[in-house]
C-alpha angles and dihedrals in degrees: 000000000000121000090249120014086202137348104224139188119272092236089052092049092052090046096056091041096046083054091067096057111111118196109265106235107267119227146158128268144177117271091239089061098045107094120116102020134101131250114254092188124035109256118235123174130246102227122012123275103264113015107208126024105269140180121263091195141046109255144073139321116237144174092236096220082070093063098054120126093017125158139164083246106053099010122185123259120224129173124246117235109162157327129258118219126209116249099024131076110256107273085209146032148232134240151158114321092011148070151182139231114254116184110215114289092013121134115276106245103229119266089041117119103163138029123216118208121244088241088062088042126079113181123212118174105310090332126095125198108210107190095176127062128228137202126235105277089021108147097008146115110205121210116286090006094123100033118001114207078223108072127010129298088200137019131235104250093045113129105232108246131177075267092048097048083045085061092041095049096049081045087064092244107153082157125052135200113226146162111243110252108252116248110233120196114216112202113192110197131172127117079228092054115114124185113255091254103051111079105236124248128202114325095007147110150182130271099252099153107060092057083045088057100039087048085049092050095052096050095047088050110269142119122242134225119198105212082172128222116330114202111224104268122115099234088043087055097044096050084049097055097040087052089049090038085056091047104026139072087194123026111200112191118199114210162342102157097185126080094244094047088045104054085043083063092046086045091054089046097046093043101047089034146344120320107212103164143026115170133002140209099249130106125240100028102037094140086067122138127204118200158131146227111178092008097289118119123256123203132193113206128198110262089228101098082217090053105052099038077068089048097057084039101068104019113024102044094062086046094061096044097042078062094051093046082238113179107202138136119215119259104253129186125188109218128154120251116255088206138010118279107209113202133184113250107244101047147061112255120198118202119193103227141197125212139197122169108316089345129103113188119196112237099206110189139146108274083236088069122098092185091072084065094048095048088039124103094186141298144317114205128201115194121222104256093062141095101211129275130275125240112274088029120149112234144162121235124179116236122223118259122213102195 
């Protein structure tokens, strides 16, 4: 076998890979549970939010066209004709000439269109000086401003964060709808591989990449499977993948970095299932396979820890959430380059990057390096068609999400 079948484009890659991608099973679960999946149903409340037009300050509730014309100097007198109590509908109104004191959040009384805040207010007996004017709706949250019981308050596609369980929760949601989290098998190989705990000897180290996948699973919304370190031998591997197809919806497979351990990899994968790519046009992580055995892709990451976090980056993590029905949009930032990113014309480079204030610094390192990934605030892409960027050009990176 040739060392690459045939180097593709990034965006075919994705396309073959994302082809792959089979809808994860939707159910209900309990609101407690629900962080970090993603809705499989838009969420719309079952009473508006909130329910009643309420105040957002201390102070008093007016009719505004009372208040026109008010100063410190010369302030406006309104009769008192009353207090609003949390909790409990206004057992009076306002109009024209009076008003009544509303705590904050408490139920508007009728006739009320404004509120003026206690600061602006000074009481005296049943009287209350205003010195400062306010518009109609000023101070105040109307009913279903925030959730209306008429369109969603959430999408189907939204990743459930502590914000998201907060909206749930005022929508009256104690179930939720949800897609299961794919389970994605992580298969470490390599004859220098040593476990984390083991102190390396000549010629080993230790397994960093299937803690930097599973980390990356879990923040892409999946749900990792440690297979453990294969050695590189070819009933060792095989065992390996039969044992990740049977528990796993995704198999990533870190390593084999040499010709002869890498087209072992392509052979298993060809044999037991359907070999799709073999080299991409992508630096670093050109050496990477796309598969699949059972139907489930298999994916064959760079050894390099550099390498494959690029890899997930720009290929793994649209597969998982393709599969979770996931709606998001990357995280981008616009900076300007402290030095000049050359680039070869006919693939995709990513660059990890730094930034501080308008600035975006290039981080170079070896893809064998894991420190690139620790001093980096994101990357830095640079599409195919292009020759690299000069220094003080504006660019856009996109930043690491931990979510």
């Amino acid at each position: 076998m040739s060392r690459f079948l045939s180097v593709i484009p990034v965006d075919t890659a994705r396309t073959i890979l994302l082809g792959l991608a089979r809808k994860t099973a939707g159910k209900t679960i309990p609101l407690a549970d629900s962080l970090g999946y993603v809705l499989s149903a838009d969420i719309i409340s079952d009473i508006d939010i909130p329910g009643f037009d309420r105040s957002t300050v201390d102070g008093y509730a007016v009719c505004a066209a009372d208040t026109i014309g008010a100063g410190e100097s010369i302030p406006v007198m309104l009769s008192l004709s009353g207090r609003v109590e949390m909790g409990d509908e206004p057992s009076g109104s306002v109009s024209p000439g009076t008003c009544m004191y509303i705590p904050t959040g408490a139920f508007l009384p009728p006739g009320a269109d404004a509120v003026v805040m206690v600061e602006y207010s000074e009481e005296m007996g049943n009287d209350v000086f205003i010195s400062k004017p306010v518009a109609v709706g000023e101070n105040i949250v109307f009913r279903g401003e925030d959730f209306s019981s008429q369109k969603p308050a959430l999408h189907a596609g939204t990743r459930i964060s502590s914000r998201g369980m907060g909206v749930l929760a005022a929508c009256g949601k104690s179930e939720v709808p949800v897609s299961e989290k794919p389970l994605v098998a992580i298969i470490s190989t390599g004859n220098e591989i040593v476990s984390v705990s083991d102190v390396p000897k000549a010629g080993q180290i230790r397994d960093v990449n299937t803690y930097l996948c599973a980390g990356f699973v879990e923040e892409s919304g999946g749900i990792p499977i440690s297979i453990g370190i294969v050695r590189d031998d070819r009933p060792a591997l095989e065992d390996a993948l039969f044992k990740a197809v049977s528990q796993a919806d995704i198999v990533l497979i870190s390593g084999g970095s040499s010709k002869g351990e890498r087209d072992m990899c392509a052979d298993i994968i060809a044999e037991k299932g359907e070999l799709l790519v073999h080299g991409i046009a992508l630096s670093p992580g050109k050496p990477t396979i796309i598969g699949k055995i059972q139907d489930k892709p298999v994916i064959g990451l760079p050894g390099h820890p550099a390498s494959a976090y690029v890899v997930l980056h720009a290929l793994v993590r649209d597969l998982i959430h393709t599969m979770t029905g996931e709606v998001s949009q990357p995280v981008r930032i616009s900076g300007v380059l402290t030095s000049p990113v050359p680039s070869a014309k006919g693939r995709e480079d990513y660059i990890r990057i730094m930034q501080s204030d308008d600035n975006i610094t290039p981080v170079f390192g070896k893809s064998g390096l894991t420190n690139t990934l620790a001093m980096s605030d994101g990357l830095l892409c640079i599409p195919a068609d292009t020759e690299g960027y000069e220094k003080e050009t504006r660019v856009f990176a996109e930043i690491w999400r931990n979510s």
